[in-house]
C-alpha positions as CSV (number, residue, x, y, z in Angstrom):
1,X,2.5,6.9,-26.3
2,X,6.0,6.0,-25.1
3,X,8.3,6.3,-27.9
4,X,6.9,8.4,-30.2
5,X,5.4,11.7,-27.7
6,X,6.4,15.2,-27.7
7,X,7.9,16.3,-24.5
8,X,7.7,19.7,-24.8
9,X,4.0,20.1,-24.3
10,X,4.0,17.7,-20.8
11,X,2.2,19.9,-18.0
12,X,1.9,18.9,-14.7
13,X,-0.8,20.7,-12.5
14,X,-0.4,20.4,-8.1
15,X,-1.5,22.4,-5.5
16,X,1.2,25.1,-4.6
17,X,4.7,25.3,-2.8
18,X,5.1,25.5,0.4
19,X,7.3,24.2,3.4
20,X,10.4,24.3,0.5
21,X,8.8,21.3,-1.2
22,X,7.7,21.8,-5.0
23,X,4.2,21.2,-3.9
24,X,3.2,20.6,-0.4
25,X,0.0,18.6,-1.6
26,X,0.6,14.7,-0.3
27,X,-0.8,14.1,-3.6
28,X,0.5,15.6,-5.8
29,X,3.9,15.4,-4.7
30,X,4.1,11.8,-6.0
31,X,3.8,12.6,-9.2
32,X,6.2,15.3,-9.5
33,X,9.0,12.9,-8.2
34,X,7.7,10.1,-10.8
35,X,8.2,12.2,-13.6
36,X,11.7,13.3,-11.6
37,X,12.7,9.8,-11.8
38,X,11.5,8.8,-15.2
39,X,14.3,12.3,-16.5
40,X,10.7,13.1,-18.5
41,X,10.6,17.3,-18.9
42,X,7.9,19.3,-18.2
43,X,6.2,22.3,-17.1
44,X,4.7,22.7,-13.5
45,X,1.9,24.1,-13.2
46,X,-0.4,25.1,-9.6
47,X,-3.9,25.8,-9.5
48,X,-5.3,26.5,-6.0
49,X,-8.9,27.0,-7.2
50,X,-10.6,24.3,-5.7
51,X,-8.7,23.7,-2.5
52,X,-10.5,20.2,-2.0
53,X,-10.9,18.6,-5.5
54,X,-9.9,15.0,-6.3
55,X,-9.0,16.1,-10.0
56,X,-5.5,17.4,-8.7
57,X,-3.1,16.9,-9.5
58,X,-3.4,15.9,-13.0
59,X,-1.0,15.7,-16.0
60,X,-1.9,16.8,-19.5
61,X,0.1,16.9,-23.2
62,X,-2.2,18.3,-26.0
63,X,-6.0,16.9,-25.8
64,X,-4.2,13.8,-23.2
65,X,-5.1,14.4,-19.6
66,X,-5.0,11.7,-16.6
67,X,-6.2,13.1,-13.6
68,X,-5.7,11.8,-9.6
69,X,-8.9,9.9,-9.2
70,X,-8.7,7.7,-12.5
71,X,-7.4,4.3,-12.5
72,X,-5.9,4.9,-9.1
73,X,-4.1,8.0,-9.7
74,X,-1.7,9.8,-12.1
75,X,0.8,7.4,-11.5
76,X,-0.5,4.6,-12.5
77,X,-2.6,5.8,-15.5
78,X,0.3,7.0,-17.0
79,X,2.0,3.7,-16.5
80,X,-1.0,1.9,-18.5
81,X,-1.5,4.4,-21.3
82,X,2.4,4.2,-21.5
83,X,3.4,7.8,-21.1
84,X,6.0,6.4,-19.1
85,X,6.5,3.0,-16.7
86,X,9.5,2.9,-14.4
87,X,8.0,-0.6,-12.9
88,X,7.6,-2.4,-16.8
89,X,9.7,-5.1,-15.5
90,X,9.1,-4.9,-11.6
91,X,5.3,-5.6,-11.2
92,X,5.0,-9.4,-11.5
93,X,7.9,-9.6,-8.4
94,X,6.0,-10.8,-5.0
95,X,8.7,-8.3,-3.6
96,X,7.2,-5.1,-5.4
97,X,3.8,-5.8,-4.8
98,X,4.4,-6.8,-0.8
99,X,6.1,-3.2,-0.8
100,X,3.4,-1.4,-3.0
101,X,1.1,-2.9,0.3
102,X,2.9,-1.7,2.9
103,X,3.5,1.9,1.7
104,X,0.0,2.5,0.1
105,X,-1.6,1.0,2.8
106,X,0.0,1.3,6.7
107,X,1.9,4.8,5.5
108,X,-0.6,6.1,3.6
109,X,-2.9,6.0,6.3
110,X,-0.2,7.0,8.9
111,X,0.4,10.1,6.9
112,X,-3.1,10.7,6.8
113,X,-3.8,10.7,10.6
114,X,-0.9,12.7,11.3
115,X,-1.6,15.3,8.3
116,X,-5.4,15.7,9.4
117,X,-5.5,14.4,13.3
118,X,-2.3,14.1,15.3
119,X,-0.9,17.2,14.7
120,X,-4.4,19.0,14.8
121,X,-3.8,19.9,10.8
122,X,-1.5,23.0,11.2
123,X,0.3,21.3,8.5
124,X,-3.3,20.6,6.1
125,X,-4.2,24.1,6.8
126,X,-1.6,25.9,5.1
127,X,-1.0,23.3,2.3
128,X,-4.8,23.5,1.3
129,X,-6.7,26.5,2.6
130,X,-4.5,29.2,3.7
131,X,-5.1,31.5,0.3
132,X,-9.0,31.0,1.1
133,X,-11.2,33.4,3.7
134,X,-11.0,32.5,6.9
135,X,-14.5,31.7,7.5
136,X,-14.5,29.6,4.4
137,X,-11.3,28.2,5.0
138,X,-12.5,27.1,8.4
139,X,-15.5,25.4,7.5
140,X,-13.9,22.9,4.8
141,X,-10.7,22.5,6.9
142,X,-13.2,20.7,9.6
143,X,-14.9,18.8,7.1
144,X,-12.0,17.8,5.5
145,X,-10.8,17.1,9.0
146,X,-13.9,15.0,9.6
147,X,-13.7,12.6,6.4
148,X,-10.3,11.9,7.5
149,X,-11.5,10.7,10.7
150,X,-14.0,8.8,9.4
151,X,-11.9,7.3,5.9
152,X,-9.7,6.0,8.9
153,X,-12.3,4.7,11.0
154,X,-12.0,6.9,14.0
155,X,-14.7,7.7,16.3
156,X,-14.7,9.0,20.1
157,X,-14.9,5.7,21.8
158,X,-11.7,4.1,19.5
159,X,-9.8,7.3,19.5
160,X,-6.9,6.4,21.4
161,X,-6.7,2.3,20.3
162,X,-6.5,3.8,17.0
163,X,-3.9,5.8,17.2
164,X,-1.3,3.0,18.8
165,X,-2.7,0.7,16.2
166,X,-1.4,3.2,13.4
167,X,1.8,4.5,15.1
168,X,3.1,0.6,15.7
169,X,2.0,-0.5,11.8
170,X,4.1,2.9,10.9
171,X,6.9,2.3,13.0
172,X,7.1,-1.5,12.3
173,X,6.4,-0.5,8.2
174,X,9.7,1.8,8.6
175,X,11.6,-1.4,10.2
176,X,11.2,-3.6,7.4
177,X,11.4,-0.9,4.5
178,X,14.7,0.2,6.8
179,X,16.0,-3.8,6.4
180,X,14.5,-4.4,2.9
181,X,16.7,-1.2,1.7
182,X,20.0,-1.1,3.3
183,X,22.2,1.2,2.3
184,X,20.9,0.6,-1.9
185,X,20.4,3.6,-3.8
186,X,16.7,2.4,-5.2
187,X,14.4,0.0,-3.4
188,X,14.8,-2.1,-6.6
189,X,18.6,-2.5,-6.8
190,X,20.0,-0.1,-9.5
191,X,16.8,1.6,-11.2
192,X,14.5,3.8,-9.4
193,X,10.7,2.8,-9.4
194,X,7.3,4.2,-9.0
195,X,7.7,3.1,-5.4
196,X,11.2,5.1,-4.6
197,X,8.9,8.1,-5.8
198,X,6.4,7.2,-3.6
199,X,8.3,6.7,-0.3
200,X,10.9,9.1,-1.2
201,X,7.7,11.8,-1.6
202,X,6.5,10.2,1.9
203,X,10.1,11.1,3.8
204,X,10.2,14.7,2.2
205,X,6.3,15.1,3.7
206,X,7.3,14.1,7.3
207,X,10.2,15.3,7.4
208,X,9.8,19.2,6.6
209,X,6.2,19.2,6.4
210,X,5.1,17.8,9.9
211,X,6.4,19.8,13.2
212,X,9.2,18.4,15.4
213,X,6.7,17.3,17.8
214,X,5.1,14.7,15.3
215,X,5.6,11.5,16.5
216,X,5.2,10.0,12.9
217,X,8.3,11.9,12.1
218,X,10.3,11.0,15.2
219,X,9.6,7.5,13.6
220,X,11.3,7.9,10.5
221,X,14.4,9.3,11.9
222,X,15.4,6.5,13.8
223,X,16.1,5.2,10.8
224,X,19.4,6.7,9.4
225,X,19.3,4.7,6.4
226,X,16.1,6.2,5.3
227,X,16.9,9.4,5.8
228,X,19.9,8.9,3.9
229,X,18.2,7.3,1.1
230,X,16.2,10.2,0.7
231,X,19.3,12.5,0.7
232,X,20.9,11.1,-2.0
233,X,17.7,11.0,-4.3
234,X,16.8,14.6,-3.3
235,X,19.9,15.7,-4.3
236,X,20.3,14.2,-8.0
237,X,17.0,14.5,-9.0
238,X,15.6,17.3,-7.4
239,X,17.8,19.8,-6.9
240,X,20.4,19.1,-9.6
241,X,20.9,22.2,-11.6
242,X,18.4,23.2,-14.0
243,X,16.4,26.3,-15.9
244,X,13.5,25.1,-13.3
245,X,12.3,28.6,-11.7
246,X,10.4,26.1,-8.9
247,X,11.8,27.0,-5.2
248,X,14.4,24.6,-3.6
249,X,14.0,22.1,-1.5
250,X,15.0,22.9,2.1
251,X,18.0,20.6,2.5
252,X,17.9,18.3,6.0
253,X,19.4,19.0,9.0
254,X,23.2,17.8,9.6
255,X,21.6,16.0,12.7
256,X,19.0,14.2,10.4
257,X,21.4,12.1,8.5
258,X,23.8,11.5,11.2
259,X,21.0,10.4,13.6
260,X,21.0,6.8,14.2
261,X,23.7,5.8,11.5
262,X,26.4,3.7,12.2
263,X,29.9,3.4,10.9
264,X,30.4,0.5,8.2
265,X,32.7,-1.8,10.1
266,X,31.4,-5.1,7.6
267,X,32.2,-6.1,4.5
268,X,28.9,-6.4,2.0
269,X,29.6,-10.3,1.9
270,X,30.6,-10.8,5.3
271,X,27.1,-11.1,7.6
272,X,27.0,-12.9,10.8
273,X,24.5,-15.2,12.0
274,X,22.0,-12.3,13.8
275,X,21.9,-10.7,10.6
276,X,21.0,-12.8,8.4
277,X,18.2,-14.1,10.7
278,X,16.9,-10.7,11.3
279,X,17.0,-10.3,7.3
280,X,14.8,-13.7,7.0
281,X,12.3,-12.1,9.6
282,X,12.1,-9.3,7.9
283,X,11.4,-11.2,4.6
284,X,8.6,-12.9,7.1
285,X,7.4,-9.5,7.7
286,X,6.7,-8.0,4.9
287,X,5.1,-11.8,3.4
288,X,2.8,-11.2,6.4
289,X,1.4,-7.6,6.2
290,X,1.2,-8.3,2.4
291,X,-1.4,-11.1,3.0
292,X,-2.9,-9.2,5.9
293,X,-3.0,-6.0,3.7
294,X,-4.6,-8.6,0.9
295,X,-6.9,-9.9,3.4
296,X,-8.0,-6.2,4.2
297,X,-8.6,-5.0,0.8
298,X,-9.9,-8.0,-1.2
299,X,-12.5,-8.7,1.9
300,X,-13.0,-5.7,3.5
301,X,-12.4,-3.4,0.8
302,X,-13.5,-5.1,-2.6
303,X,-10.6,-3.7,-3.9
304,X,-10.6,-5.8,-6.9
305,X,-7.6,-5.0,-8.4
306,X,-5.2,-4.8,-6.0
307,X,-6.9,-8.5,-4.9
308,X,-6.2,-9.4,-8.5
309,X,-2.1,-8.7,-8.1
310,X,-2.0,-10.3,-5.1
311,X,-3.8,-13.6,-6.5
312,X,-0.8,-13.4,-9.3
313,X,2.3,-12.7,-7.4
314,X,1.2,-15.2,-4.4
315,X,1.0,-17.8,-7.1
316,X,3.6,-17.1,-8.5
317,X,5.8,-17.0,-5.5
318,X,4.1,-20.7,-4.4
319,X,4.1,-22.4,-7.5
320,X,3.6,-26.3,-6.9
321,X,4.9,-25.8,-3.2
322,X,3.0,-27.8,-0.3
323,X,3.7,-24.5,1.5
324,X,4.4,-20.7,1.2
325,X,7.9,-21.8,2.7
326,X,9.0,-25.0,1.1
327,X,8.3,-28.0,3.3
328,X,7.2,-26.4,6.3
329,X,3.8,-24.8,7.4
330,X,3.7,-21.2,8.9
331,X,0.9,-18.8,10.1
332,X,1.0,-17.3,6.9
333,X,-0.1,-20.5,5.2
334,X,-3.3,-20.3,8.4
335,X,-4.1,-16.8,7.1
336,X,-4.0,-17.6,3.3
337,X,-5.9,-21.1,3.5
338,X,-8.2,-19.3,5.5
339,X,-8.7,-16.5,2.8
340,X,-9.2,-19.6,0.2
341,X,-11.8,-21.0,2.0
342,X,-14.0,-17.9,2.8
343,X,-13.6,-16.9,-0.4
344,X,-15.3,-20.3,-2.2
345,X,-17.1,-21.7,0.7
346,X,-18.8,-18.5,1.5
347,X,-19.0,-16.1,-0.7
348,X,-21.5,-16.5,-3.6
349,X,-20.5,-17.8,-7.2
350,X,-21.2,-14.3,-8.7
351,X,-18.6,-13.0,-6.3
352,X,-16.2,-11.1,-8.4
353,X,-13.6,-11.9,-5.9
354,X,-14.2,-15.3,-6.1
355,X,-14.2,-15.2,-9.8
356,X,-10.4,-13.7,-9.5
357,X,-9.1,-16.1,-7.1
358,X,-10.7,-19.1,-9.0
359,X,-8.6,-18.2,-12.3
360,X,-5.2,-19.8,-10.4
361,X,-5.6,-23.2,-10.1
362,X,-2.4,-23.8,-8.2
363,X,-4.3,-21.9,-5.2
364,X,-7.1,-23.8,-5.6
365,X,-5.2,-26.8,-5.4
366,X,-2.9,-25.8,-2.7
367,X,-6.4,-25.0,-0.3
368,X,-7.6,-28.4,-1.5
369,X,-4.3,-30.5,-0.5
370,X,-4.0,-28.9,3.2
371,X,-7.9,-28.6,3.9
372,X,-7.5,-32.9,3.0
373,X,-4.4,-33.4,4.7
374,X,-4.7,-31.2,7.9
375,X,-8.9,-30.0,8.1
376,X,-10.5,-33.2,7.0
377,X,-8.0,-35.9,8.6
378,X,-10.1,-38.6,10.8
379,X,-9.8,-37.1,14.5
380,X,-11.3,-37.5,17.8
381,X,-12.6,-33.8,17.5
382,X,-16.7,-33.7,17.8
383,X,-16.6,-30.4,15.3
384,X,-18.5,-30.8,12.3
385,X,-16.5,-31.9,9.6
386,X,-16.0,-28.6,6.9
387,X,-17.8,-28.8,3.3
388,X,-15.4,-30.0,0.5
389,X,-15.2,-27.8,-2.1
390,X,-18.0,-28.1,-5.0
391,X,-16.3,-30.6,-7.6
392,X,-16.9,-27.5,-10.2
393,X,-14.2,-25.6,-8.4
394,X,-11.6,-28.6,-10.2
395,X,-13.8,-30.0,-12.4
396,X,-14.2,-26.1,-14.6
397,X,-17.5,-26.6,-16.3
398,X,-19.3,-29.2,-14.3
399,X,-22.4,-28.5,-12.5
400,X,-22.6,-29.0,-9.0
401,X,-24.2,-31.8,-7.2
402,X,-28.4,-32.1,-6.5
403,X,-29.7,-31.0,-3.3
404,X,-30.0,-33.6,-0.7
405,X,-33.4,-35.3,-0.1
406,X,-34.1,-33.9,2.7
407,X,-35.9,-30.6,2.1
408,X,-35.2,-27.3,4.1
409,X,-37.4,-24.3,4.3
410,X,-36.0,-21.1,3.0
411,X,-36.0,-19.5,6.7
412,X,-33.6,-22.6,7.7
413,X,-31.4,-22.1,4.6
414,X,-31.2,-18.5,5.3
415,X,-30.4,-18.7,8.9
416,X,-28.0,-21.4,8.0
417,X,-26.1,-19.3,5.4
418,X,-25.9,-16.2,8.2
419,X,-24.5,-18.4,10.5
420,X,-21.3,-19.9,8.3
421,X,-21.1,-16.2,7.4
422,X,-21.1,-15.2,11.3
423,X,-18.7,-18.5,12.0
424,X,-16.3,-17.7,9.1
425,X,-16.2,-13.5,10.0
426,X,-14.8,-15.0,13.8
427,X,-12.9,-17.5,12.4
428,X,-10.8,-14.7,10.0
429,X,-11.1,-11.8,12.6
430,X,-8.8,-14.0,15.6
431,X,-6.5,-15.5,13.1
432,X,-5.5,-11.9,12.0
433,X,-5.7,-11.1,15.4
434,X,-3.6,-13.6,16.8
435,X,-1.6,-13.9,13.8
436,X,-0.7,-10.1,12.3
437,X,-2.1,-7.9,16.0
438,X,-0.6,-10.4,18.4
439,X,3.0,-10.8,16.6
440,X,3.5,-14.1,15.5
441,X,7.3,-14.8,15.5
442,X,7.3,-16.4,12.3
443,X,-8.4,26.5,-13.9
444,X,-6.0,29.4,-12.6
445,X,-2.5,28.3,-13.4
446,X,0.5,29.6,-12.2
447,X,3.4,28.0,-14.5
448,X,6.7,27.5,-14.1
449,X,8.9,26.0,-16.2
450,X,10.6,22.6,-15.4
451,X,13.6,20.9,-17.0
């Protein structure tokens, strides 16, 4: 469509205004920036109808409609029908897709526990039921309340570990974004991307959605540069003048931008030693919650896609390398072998995920060099030695040794397979642990017209 498409018949539909945003709806909010960014005009459109449905928002130009729950959101269906792509030539970066991690995964879910749970959804209230009666209102504003609790895996006896868990992934999410950004205008250099929108929509949220008392948004503002970031964009592309009739966004406190910034006493070229070793841990960072985050949703999650990136940018970031980092092994090389290994030791061969991570054959080999070199070496170690992969793993097409003579009865087989399952579920669960947890140093429409 991206050419060749009439502009003037673009619609976007959100949930309402409120707290000076455009829309007040986490997620719908987004979008609206996206299309911001991208200069694409078009009408905005609210329909507060259905308070809880997944449909909104949605975006729609004659009989073309992509709505929130298809192909992961408006976002990115309009990026693969090619209304418009801001990230054309960003997506096969390891960089974008470590960042696309962190802030759909540890903020996302940050957001949503302080949206629905740690400020006891005053904020969720207004945004989504507030036109509705109150007994109404009520009832789907605790059930809404309750899938949030569950979605993030809270229950009474976790309650409290949970919440330091999220609060420290936030705050250490904010850290490296904070590092990763500087003082750039875009989190990509010079263009903006369908991350700035998201993370840009993410500061507006927290910062004049959620009350002073949040301590998500407390978070955030130690982080001058952020905030600053967010200035800047707010101001050229959302409130530079226009026929747009849509209410203004409130503009930040004075204290907000002055909060925690520093004056610039450095030259951009001149960086001392501390700096450019916290920069390098920060590039650590952000490698490691990427392959935790991978971990997460490949194993956990069976979110294939997502998995699918990650299999492509991981090889392309390693290449032929012995290592993630050139000569030398790290944890993240533990976690990732470790991933390998599950994945084609364990899981069976009509794994889908297993299917994905079997189409790179640099992976492949890079699991079989270090499992020969550092897992199969001769040692005084009494642990049973590990399987070798199945020859059909390099060899594509070949079928897979006989069995051995020694017969086994199904009920041995099957308590044999549970118990590499167990083994290999433990084995995963402390290196994350140890590794990622313990810190390893390494339709009523209300329109208004839009420019």
């Amino acid at each position: 469509m991206e050419g060749d498409q009439d502009t003037s018949g673009f619609t976007l539909v959100t949930r309402k205004p409120c707290f000076g945003l455009p829309t007040a709806c986490p997620n719908c909010l987004p979008a609206y920036i996206y299309l911001k960014l991208a200069q694409l005009p078009f009408q905005l459109a609210f329909n507060s109808t259905f308070p809880d449905s997944d449909e909104l928002p949605y975006f729609e130009t004659g009989t073309y409609v992509a709505y929130n729950y298809e192909d992961g959101g408006v976002i990115e269906k309009l990026k693969k029908d090619g209304v418009v792509n801001l990230d054309s030539q960003l997506q096969s970066l390891p960089d974008y897709l470590s960042l696309k991690a962190l802030i759909l995964s540890w903020l996302e879910e940050a957001l949503a526990y302080e949206t629905w749970v740690g400020t006891e959804g005053v904020s969720a209230w207004k945004i989504y039921y507030s036109d509705l009666p109150w007994v109404i209102s009520k009832v789907l504003f605790y059930k809404q309340t309750y899938m949030a609790k569950t979605r993030l895996g809270i229950i009474k006896e976790n309650s409290e570990e949970r919440e330091k868990q999220i609060y420290k992934r936030a705050s250490d999410a904010y850290e490296a974004l904070s590092t990763r950004l500087g003082e750039q205008k875009f989190l990509f250099e010079d263009r903006p991307s369908s991350l700035d929108a998201i993370f840009l929509s993410h500061i507006l949220f927290t910062i004049q959605v959620l009350p002073e008392t949040s301590v998500l948004r407390t978070k955030l503002l130690e982080h001058g540069n952020l905030v600053r970031y967010a200035e800047k964009l707010k101001l050229e592309f959302l409130e530079a003048p226009s026929s747009s009739s849509s209410p203004p966004l409130h503009s930040f406190p004075s204290s907000f931008s002055r909060k925690g910034s520093k004056p610039k006493s450095k030259s951009k070229t001149e960086k001392t030693e501390e700096e450019k070793k916290f920069k390098k841990r920060a590039k650590l960072f952000l490698a490691a919650q990427f392959l935790a985050v991978v971990i997460y949703l490949s194993v956990m999650g069976g979110i294939y896609k997502r998995a699918s990136d990650a299999y492509e940018a991981l090889s392309t970031r390693l290449g032929e390398q012995k290592f993630l980092f050139e000569d030398r092994p790290s944890s993240l090389d533990a976690i990732f072998l470790s991933h390998i290994l599950f994945t084609i030791q364990v899981l069976p061969e009509t794994s889908v995920l297993r299917t994905k991570l079997l189409e790179h054959g640099n992976l492949v080999r890079y699991a079989e060099k270090l499992k020969l070199e550092f897992l199969e070496a001769p040692s005084s170690s009494s642990s049973p030695p590990l399987h070798s992969f199945p020859s059909s793993f390099s060899r594509k097409g070949s079928k897979p040794k006989s069995k051995s003579k020694t017969e086994k009865t199904e009920e041995e087989k099957k308590f044999k397979k549970r118990a590499k399952l167990f083994l290999a579920a433990q084995f995963l669960a402390v290196v994350i642990y140890l590794s990622v947890m313990g810190g390893v140093s390494n339709d009523e429409l209300e329109y208004e017209d839009d420019d």
